[in-house]
PyMOL Python script that loads the backbone (N, CA, C, O; Angstrom):
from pymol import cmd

cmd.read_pdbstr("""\
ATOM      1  N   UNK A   1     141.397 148.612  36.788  1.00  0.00           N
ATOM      2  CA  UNK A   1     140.927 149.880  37.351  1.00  0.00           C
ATOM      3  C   UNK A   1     139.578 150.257  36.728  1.00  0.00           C
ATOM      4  O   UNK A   1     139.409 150.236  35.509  1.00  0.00           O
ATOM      5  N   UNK A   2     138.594 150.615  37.632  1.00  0.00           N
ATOM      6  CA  UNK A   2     136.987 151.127  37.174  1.00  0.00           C
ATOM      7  C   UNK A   2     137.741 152.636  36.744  1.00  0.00           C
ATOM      8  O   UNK A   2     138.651 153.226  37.326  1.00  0.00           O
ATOM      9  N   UNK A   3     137.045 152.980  35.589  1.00  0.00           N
ATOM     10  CA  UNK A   3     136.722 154.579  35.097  1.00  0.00           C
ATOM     11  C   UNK A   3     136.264 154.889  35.673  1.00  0.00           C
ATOM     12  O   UNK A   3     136.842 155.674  36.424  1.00  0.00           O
ATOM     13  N   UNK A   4     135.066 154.669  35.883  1.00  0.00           N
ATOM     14  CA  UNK A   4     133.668 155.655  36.533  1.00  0.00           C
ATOM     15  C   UNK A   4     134.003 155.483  38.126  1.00  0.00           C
ATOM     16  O   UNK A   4     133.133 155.899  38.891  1.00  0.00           O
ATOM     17  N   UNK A   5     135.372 154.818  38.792  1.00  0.00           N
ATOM     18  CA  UNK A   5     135.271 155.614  40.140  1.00  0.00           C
ATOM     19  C   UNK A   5     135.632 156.888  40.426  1.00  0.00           C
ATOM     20  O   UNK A   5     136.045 157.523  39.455  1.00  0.00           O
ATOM     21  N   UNK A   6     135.608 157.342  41.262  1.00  0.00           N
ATOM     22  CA  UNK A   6     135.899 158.830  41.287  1.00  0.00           C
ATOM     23  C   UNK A   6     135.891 159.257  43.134  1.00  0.00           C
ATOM     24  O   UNK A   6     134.987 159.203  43.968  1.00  0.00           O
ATOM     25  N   UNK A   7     137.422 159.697  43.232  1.00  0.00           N
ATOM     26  CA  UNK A   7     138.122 159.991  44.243  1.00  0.00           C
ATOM     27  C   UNK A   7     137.383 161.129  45.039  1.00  0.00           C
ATOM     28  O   UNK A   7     138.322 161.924  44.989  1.00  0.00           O
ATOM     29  N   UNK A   8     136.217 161.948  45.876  1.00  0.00           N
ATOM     30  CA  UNK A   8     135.797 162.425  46.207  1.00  0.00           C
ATOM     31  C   UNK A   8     136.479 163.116  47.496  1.00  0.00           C
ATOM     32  O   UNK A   8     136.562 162.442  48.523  1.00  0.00           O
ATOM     33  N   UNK A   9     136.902 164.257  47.479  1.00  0.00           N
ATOM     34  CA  UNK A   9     137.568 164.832  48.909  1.00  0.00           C
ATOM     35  C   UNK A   9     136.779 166.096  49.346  1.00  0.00           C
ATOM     36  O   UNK A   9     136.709 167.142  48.701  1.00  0.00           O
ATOM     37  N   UNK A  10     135.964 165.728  51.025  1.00  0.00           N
ATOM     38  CA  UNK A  10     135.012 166.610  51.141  1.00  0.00           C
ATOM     39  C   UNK A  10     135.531 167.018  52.236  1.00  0.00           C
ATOM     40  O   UNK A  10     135.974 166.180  53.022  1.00  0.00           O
ATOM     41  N   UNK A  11     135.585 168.188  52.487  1.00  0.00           N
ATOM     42  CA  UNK A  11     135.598 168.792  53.461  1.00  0.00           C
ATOM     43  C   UNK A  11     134.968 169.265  54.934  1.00  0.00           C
ATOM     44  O   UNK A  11     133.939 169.817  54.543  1.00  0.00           O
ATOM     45  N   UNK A  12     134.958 169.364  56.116  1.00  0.00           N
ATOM     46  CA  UNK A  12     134.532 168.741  57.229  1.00  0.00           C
ATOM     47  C   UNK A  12     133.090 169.523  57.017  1.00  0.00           C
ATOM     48  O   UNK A  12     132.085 168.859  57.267  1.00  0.00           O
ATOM     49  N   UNK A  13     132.946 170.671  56.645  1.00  0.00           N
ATOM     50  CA  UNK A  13     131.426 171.398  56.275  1.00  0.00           C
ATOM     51  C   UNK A  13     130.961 171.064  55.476  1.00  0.00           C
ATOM     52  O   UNK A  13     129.756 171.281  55.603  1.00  0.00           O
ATOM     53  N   UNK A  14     131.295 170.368  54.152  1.00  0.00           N
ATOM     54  CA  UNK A  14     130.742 169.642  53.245  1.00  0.00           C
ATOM     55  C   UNK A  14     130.189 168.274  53.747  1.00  0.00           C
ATOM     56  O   UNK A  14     129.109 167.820  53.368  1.00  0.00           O
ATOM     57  N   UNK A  15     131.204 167.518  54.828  1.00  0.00           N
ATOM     58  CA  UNK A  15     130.242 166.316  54.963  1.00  0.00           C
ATOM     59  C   UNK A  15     129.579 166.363  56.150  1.00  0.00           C
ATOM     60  O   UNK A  15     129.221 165.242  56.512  1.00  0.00           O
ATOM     61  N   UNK A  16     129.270 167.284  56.920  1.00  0.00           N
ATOM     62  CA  UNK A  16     128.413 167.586  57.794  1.00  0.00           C
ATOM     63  C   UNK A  16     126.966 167.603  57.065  1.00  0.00           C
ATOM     64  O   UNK A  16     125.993 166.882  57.284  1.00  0.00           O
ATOM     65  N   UNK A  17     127.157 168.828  55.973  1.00  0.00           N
ATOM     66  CA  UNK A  17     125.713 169.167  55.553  1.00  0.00           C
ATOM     67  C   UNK A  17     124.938 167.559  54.545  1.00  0.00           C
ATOM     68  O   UNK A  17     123.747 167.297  54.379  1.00  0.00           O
ATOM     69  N   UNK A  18     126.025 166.872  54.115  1.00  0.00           N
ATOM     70  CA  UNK A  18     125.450 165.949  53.252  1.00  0.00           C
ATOM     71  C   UNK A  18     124.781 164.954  54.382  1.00  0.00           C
ATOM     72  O   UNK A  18     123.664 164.618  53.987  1.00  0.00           O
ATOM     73  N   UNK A  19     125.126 164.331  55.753  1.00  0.00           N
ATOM     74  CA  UNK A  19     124.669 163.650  56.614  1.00  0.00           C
ATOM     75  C   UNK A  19     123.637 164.332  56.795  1.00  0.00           C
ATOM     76  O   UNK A  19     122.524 163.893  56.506  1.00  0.00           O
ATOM     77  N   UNK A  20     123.862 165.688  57.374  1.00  0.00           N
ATOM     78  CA  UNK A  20     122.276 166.174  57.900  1.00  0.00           C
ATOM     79  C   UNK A  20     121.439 166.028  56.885  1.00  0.00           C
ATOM     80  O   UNK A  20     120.299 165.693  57.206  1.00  0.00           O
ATOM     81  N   UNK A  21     121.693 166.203  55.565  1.00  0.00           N
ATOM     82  CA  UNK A  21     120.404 165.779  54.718  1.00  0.00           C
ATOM     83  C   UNK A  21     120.029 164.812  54.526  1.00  0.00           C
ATOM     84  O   UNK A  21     118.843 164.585  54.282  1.00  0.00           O
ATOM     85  N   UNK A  22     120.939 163.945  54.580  1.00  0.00           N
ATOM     86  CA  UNK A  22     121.083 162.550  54.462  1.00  0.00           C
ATOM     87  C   UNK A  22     120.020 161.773  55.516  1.00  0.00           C
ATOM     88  O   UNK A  22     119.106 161.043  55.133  1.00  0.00           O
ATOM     89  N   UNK A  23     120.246 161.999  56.540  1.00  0.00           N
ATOM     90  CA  UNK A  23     119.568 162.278  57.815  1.00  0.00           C
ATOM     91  C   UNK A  23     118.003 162.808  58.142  1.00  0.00           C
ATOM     92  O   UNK A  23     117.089 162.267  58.765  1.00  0.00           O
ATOM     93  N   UNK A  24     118.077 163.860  57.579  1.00  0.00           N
ATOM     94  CA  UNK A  24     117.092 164.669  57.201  1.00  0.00           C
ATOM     95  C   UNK A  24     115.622 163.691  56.385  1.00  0.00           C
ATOM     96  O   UNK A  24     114.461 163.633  56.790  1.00  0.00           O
ATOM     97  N   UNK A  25     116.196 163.070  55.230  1.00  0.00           N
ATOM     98  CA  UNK A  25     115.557 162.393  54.402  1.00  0.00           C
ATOM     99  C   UNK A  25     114.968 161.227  54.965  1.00  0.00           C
ATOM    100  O   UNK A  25     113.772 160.956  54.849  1.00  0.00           O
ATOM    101  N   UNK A  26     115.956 160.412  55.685  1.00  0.00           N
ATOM    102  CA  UNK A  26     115.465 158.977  56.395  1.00  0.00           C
ATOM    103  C   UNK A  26     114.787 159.140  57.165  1.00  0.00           C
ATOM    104  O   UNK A  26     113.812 158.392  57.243  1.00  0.00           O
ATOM    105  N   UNK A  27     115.036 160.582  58.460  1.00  0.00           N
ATOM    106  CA  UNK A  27     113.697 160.880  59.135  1.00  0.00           C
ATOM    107  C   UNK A  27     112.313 161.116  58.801  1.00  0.00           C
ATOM    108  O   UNK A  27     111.349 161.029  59.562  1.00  0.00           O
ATOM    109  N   UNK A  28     112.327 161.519  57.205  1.00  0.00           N
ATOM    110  CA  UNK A  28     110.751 162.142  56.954  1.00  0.00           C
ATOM    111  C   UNK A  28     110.706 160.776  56.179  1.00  0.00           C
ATOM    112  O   UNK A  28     109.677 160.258  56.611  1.00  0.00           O
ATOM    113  N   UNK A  29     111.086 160.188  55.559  1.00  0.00           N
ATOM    114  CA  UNK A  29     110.728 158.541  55.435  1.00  0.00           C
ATOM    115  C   UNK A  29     109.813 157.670  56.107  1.00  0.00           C
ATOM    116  O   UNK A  29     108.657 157.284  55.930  1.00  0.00           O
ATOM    117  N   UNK A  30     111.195 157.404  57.359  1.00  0.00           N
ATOM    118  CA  UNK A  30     110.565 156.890  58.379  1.00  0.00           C
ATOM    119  C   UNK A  30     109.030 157.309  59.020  1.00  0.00           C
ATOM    120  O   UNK A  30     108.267 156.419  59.395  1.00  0.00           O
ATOM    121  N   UNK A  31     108.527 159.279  59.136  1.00  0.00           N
ATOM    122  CA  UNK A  31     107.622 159.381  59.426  1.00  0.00           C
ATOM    123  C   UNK A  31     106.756 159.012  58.248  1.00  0.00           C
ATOM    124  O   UNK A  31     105.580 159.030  58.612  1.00  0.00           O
ATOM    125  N   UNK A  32     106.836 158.801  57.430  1.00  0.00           N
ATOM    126  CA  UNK A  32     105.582 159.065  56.296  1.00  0.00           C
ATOM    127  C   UNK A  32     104.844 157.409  56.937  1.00  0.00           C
ATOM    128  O   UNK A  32     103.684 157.110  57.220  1.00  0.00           O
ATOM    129  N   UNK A  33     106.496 156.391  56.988  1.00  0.00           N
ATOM    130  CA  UNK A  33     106.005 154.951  57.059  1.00  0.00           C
ATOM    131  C   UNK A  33     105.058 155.036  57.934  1.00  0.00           C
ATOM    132  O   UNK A  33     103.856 154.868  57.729  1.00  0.00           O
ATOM    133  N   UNK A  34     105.884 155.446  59.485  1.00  0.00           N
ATOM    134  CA  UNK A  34     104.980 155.344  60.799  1.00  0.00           C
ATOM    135  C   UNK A  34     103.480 156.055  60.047  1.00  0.00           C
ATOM    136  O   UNK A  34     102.782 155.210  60.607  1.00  0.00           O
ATOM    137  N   UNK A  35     103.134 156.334  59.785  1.00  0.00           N
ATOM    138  CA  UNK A  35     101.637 157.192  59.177  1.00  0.00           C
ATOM    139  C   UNK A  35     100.859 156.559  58.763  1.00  0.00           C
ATOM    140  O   UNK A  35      99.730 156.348  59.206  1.00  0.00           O
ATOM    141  N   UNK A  36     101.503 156.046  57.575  1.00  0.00           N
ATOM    142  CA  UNK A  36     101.122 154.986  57.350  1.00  0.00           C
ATOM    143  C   UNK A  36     100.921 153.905  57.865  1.00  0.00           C
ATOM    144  O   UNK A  36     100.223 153.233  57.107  1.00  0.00           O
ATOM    145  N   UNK A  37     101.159 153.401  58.731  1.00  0.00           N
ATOM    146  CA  UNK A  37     101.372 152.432  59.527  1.00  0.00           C
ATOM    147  C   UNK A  37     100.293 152.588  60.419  1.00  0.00           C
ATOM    148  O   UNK A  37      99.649 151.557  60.614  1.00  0.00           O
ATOM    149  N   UNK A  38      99.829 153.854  61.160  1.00  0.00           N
ATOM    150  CA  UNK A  38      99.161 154.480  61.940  1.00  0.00           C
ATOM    151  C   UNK A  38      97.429 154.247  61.171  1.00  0.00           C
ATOM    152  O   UNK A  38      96.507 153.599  61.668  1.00  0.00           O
ATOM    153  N   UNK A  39      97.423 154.755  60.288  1.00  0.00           N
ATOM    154  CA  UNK A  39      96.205 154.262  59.042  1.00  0.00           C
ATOM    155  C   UNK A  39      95.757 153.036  59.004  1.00  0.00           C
ATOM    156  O   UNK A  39      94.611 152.736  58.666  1.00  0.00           O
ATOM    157  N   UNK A  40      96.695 152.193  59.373  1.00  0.00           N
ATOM    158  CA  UNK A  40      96.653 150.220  58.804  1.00  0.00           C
ATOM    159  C   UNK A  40      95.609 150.232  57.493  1.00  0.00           C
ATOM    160  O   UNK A  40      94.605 149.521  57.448  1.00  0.00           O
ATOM    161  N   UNK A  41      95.982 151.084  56.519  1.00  0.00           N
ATOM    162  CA  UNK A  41      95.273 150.797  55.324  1.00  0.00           C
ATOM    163  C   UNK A  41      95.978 149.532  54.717  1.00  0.00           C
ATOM    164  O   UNK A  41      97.170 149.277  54.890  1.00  0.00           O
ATOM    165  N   UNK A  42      94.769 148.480  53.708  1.00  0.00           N
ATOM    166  CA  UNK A  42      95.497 147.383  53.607  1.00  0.00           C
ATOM    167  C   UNK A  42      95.998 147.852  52.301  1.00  0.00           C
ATOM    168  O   UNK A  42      96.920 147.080  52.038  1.00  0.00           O
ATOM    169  N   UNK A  43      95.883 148.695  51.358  1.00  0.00           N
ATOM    170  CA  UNK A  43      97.376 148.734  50.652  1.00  0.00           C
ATOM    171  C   UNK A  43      98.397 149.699  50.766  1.00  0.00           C
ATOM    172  O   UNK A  43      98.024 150.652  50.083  1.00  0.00           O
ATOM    173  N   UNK A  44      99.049 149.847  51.068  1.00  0.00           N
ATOM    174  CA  UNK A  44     100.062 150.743  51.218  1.00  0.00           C
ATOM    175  C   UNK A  44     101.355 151.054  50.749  1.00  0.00           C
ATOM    176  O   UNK A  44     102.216 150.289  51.184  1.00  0.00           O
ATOM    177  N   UNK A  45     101.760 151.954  49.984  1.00  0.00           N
ATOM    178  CA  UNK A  45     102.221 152.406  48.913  1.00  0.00           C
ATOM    179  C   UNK A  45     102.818 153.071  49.621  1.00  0.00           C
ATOM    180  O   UNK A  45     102.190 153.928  50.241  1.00  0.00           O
ATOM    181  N   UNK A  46     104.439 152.936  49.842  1.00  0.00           N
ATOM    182  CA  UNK A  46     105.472 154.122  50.105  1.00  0.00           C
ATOM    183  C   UNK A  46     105.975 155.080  48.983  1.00  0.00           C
ATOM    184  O   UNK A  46     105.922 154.815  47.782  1.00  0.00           O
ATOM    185  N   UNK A  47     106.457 156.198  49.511  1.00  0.00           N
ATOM    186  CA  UNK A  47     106.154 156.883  48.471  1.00  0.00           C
ATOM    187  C   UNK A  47     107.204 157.214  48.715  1.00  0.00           C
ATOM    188  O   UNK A  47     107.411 157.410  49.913  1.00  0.00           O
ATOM    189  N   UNK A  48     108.525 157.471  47.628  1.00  0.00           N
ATOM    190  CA  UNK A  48     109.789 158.375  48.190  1.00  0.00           C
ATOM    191  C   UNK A  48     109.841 159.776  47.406  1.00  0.00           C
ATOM    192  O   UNK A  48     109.686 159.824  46.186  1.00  0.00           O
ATOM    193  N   UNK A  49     110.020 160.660  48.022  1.00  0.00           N
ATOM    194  CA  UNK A  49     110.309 161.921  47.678  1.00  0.00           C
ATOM    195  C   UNK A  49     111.483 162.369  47.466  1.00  0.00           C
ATOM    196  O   UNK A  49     111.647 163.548  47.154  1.00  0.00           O
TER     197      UNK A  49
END
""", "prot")
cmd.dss("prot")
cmd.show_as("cartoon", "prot")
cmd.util.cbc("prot")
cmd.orient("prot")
């Protein structure tokens, strides 16, 4: 048995809001890439926030 697992029970408003952020995050990701991408600078450095 791992120690450090840990049984997590979330509730249907709790895992709503963690997707939408979750969500939230990969979308402004994804835009920063496309931007970058949009630039075609030849080095390009993602940046996570």
């Amino acid at each position: 048995m791992n120690s450090n697992m840990q049984i997590i029970i979330l509730t249907g408003k709790e895992k709503a809001s963690i997707i939408q952020s979750v969500r939230a995050n990969i979308n402004k990701l994804l835009y920063l890439h496309n931007q970058m991408q949009k630039k075609k600078q030849n080095r390009c450095k993602m940046v996570f926030l």
